[in-house]
N, C-alpha and C positions, 0 to 999 in steps of 0.2 A: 504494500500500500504506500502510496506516495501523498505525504499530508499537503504536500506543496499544493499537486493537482487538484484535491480538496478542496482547498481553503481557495483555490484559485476559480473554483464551481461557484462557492459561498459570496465569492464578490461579484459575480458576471447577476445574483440575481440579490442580491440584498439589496432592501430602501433605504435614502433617508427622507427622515422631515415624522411627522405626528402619525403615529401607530393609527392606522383607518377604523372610523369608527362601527365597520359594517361586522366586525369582528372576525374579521381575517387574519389581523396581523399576528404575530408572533408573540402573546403574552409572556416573555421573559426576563431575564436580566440583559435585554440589549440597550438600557439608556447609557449616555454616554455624555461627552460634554456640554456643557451652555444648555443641558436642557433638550437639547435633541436629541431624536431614535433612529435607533436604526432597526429593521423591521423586515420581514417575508409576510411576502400573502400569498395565500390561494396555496398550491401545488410546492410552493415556495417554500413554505413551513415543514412538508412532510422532507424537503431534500435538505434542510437545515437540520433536523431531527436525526434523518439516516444517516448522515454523513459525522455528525456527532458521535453518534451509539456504532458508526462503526470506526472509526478512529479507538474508543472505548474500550471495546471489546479485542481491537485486534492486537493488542496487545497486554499478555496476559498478567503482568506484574500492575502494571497501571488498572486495569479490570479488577483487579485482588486487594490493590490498599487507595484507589481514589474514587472517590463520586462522581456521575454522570456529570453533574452541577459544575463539576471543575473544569471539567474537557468543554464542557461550554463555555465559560468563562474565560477561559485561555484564548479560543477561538476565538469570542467576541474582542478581547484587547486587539487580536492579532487584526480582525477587521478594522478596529480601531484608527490603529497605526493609518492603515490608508485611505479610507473612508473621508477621515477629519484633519489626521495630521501632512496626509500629501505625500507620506515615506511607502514604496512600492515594497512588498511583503518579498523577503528572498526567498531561493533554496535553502540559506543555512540557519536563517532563521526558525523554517518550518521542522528542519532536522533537529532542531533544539525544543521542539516542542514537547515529545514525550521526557526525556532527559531535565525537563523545565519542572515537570510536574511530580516525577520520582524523584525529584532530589529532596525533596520535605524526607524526611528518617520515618522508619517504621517503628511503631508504636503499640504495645500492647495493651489491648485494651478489655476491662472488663465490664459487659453490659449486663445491669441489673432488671428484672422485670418480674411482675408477682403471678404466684403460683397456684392456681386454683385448687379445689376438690382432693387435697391431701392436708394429711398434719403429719409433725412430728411430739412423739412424745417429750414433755416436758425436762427430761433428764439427759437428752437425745442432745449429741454432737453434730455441729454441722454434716447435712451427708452429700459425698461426693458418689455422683452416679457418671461414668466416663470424662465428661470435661466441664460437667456440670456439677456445681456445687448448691445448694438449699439450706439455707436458712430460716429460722423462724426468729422475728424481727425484733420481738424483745426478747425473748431466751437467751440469743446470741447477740444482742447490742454490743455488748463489751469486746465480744472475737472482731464483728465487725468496724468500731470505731479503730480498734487497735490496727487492725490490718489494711482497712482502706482511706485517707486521710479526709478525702470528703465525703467519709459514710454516712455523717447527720442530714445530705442531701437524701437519701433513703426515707427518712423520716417525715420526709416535704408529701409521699405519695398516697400521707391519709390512707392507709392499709385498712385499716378500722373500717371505712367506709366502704369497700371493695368485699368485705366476705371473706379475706384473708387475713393470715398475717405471716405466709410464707413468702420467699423473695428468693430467684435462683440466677445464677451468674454462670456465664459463660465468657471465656477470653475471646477474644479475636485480636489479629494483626494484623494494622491497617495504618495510611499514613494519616488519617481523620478519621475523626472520630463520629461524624454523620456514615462514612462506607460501612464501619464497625458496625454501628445498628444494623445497615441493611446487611450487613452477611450476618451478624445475630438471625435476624429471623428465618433462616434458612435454618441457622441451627437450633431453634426452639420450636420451629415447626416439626424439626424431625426427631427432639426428646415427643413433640404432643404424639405423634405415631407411633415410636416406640413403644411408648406405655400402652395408648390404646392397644396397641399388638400385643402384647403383654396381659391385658384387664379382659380382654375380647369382647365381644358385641354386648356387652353390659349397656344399657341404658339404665339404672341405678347408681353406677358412678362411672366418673370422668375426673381425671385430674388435666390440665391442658395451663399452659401458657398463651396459648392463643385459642378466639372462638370455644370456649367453653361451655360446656351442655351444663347451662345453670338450670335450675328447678324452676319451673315455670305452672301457671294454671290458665285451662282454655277453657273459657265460661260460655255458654251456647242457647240460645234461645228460640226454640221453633217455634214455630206457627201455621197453621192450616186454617179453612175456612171456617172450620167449628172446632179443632184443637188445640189447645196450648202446650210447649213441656219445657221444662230445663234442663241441660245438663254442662258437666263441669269434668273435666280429666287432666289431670299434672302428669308433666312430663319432666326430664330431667337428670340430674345428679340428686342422689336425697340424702347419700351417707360419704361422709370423707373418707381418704384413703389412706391408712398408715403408710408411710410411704418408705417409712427403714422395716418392711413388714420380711421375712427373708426371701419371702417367694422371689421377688425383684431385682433380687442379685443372686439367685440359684444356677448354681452349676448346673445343675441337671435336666433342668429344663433349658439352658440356654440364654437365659438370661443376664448371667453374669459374663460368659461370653460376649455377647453383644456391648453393654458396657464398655471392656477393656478394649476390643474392637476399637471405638470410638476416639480409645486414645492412643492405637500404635502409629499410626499416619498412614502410612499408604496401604492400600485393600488390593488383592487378589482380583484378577477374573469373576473368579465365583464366589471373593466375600460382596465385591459392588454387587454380585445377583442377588444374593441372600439381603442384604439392605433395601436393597430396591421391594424385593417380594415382604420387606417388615415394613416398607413404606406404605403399599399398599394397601396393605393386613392393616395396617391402623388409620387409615383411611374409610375403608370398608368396613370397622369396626365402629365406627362415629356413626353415618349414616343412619336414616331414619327408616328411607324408601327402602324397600327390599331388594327390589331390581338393582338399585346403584352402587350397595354391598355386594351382590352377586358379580357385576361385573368387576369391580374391585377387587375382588378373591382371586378373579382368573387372569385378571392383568396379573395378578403376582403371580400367578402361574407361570405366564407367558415369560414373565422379567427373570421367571430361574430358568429356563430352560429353551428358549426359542434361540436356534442360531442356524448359521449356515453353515455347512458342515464343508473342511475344507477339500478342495480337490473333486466335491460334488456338484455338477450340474444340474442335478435336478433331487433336493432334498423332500424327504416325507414330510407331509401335510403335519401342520401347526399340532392337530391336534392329538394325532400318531405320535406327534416327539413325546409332546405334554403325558398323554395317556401311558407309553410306555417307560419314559425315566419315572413317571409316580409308581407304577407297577412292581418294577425292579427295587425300589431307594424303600417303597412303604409295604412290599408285597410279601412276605416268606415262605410261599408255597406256589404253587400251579394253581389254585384253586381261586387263591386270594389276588394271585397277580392277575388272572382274566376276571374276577371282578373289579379292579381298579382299573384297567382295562377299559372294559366298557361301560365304569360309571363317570370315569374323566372325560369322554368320547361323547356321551350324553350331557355332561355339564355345559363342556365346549359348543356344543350344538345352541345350547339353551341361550350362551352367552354371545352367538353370532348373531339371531334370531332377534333377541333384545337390542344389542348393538346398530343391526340394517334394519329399525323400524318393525319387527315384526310382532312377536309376541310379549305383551309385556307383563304377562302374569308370571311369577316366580312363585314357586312354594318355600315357606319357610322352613319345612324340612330342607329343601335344595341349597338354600343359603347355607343354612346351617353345615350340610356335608360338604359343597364348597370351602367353607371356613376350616373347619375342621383338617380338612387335607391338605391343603397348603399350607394350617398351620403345624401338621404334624413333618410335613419336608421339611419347611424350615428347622425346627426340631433336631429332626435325624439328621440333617447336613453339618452341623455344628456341634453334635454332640455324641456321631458315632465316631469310634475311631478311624478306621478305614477311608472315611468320606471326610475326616475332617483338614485330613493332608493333600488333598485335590485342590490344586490353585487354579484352575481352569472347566469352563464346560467341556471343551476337548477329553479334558482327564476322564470328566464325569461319564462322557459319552463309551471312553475307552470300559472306564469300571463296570457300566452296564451288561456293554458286550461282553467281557469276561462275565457275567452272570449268566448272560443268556444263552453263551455255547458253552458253558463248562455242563 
């Protein structure tokens, strides 16, 4: 990518003079001196936007520690310059643009935000779950003033008034501390799934950092020509969740696995499949609709085990992959492996059907043994031995066939 060329698009269409009142113009930080703007309309704005966001992205260290916010701002000086001050924009200026903006020092940062639908016992040490840590805000005042220097801002967030008084931090490393949030919520969205993956399609509790299944009542009044009636049904979270409870960190289900996971840095082939498929599972586990659970289930199907197989020109149907690595990985007999078989084969069917518009009746049995079997691969993939030293689907695919011709 050449920013020169860029930035040299940006000038052939940018305005000056008073942003148009028809609401075209470019609502941003383009003012500029003496009161003037400078401004895109129409078609104008989407090629000022794309050409931003890919400047942005296309490179990965400035994508990892700076805001969108910034790479516009850069540009906009840089119009600046020629715009109002009459200095024509060089090549070496523009090549000093990303180098402009990494050179601020990376900084580690920890973002605090409150924790719904769990407690921690009164006696209870701060608890760290992979690279997250929870507090409960007056329990631990004293760890936390001591450790963080402006912890008394914590105190600013009226907890009291929120239904909480847990609060969990996650680091990031960023050169600002506005990017830090935004890649926080990537990682706090994906502790709210974990858990969910973890608690399962419980609609009695929910612990979440974000979009929380609070307790709610739906009050309802009918009427007919000659009848009257009421009714009333809560939905929701209604009980908290211990949240140092050991299930949560158990070896044996996989749990504490996943955790540590979290904090070795770089993932496997098939650890990113297993996250992705706990991505899903706690996704699918939120949900209300039946249908939008079920298809959730089977994406994380799809996200362990769909690949192209190498050196194959024409690899077996999505749902042949799925139906027989679940057969093989969950199955211990002939018996057992042709009924997983043809119950993943009939899931898959269900979840196309719904998917192209067709049927959108789901049985809760159906959801229910979707859930069930995905959450049991995940399970077994992490916590048998054998399968737990497979760094790849490749492998995985090898280890089947050894099942299936031995």
């Amino acid at each position: 990518m050449n920013i020169f060329d860029e930035i040299s698009e940006l000038l052939r269409v940018v305005k000056v003079g008073p942003n148009p009142k028809d609401g075209t113009g470019y609502q941003g930080h383009l003012r500029t001196l003496d009161g003037k703007n400078l401004y895109f309309s129409g078609q104008d704005i989407i090629t000022f936007e794309t050409i931003s966001e890919k400047i942005w992205k296309g490179n990965n260290d400035l994508f990892e520690t700076v805001t969108l916010k910034a790479v516009k701002d850069q540009i906009i000086k840089l119009l600046q310059k020629q715009v109002f001050d009459g200095n024509h924009i060089t090549q070496a200026e523009t090549d000093q643009f990303i180098p402009t903006l990494i050179s601020m020092p990376i900084q580690a940062w920890e973002v605090f935000r409150p924790l719904y639908g769990a407690n921690l016992p009164p006696n209870a040490n701060p608890l760290a779950l992979g690279p997250f840590t929870i507090y409960h805000a007056e329990h631990h005042k004293a760890n936390i003033l001591a450790k963080y220097p402006h912890g008394n801002m914590i105190y600013d967030l009226e907890l009291e008034h929120m239904d909480t008084m847990l609060i969990m931090n996650v680091m990031i490393n960023a050169r600002e501390n506005n990017r830090a949030n935004e890649l926080s919520d990537n990682k706090f969205r994906q502790f709210d799934n974990i858990i969910r993956y973890m608690l399962g399609p419980t609609h009695q509790h929910d612990v979440a950092v974000n979009n929380f299944n609070s307790w709610a009542v739906t009050q309802s009044l009918i009427f007919s020509a000659e009848q009257a009636a009421s009714s009333s049904s809560a939905t929701g979270s209604i009980q908290s969740v211990q949240i140092t409870d050991q299930f949560f960190q158990d070896s044996k289900n996989g749990n504490l696995w996943i955790w540590n996971k979290l904090n070795s840095g770089k993932l496997t082939d098939l650890e990113k499949r297993i996250f992705a498929a706990v991505n899903w599972i706690g996704k699918g586990a939120k949900e209300k609709e039946p249908a939008n659970s079920f298809v959730q289930y089977i994406f994380a199907l799809e996200s362990l085990f769909t690949f192209q197989k190498k050196g194959v020109l024409v690899s077996p149907s999505i749902a042949n992959q799925l139906s027989e690595f679940t057969a093989f990985i969950l199955g211990n007999d002939l018996d057992s492996r042709k009924r997983y078989l043809k119950t993943v084969k009939d899931l898959y069917g269900k979840r196309s059907a719904v998917a192209h518009g067709g049927s959108q009746v789901i049985l809760k049995d159906e959801v229910v043994e979707a859930y069930e079997i995905v959450k049991n691969l995940v399970v077994t993939l992490i916590t048998q031995p054998d399968l737990q030293i497979l760094k790849s689907v490749d492998e995985l695919q090898q280890w089947v066939d050894n099942k299936k011709y031995s």
